[in-house]
N, C-alpha and C positions, 0 to 999 in steps of 0.2 A: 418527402411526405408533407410535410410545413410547408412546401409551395403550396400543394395540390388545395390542402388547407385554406390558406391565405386566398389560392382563386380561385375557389367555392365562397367565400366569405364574398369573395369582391363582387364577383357575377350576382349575389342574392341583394348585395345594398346598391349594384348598378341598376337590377330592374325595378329595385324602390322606388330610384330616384326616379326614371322615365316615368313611373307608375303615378309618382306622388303632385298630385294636383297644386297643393299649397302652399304657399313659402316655406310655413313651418317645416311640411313634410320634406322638402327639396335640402335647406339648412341642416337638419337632422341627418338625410341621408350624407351630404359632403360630409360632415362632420363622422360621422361614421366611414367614411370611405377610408377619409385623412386618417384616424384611429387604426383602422385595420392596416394599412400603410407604413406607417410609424410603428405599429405594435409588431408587425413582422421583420422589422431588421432589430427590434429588441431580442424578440425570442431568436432567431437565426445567431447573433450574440450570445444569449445566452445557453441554446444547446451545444456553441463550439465550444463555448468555457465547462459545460458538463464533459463533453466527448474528448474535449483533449485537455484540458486545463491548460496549465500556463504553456505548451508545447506549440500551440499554434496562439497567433494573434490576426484578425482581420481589421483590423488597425481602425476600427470605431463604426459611428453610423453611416458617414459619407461614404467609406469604401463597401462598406455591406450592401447600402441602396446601391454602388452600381454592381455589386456584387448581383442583386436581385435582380434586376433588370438585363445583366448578361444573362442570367438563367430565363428570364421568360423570353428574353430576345431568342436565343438558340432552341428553348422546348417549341416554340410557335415556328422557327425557323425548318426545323426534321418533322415536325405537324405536316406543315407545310412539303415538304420534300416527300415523305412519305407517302403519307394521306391526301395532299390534293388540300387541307380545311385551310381557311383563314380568317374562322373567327371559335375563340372560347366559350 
């Protein structure tokens, strides 16, 4: 569910960014990218620490980013298998 989140987030500040004419607006959107980026292996952290408390450990931010990035790898990979899509 926090993926699907996170890439709804990301898709609405990527067509910002295509959309945004001016430096400012371009800065802003990276910046907002990086945030949403950063903020979702914070929360994926801390809903394991809700769901399992001290029983599991994902062993910090570097293993959760690849943590994430296996998941969108294999969600886009059965997209792909399934469906035929290749793009979010």
């Amino acid at each position: 569910m926090s993926l699907e989140v996170v890439l709804v987030a990301k898709s609405a500040i990527l067509g910002r960014l295509r959309a945004a004419s001016s430096t400012g607006g371009k800065v802003a959107s990276v910046l907002a990218l990086w945030v949403v980026a950063a903020g979702s292996k914070l929360v994926i952290l801390r809903l394991v620490k809700l769901l399992f408390g001290d029983a599991v450990s994902l062993g910090g931010f570097f293993p959760v980013t690849f943590l994430a990035v296996s998941l969108l790898l294999s969600r886009r990979a059965v997209r792909w298998l399934l469906l035929g899509e290749t793009a979010d």
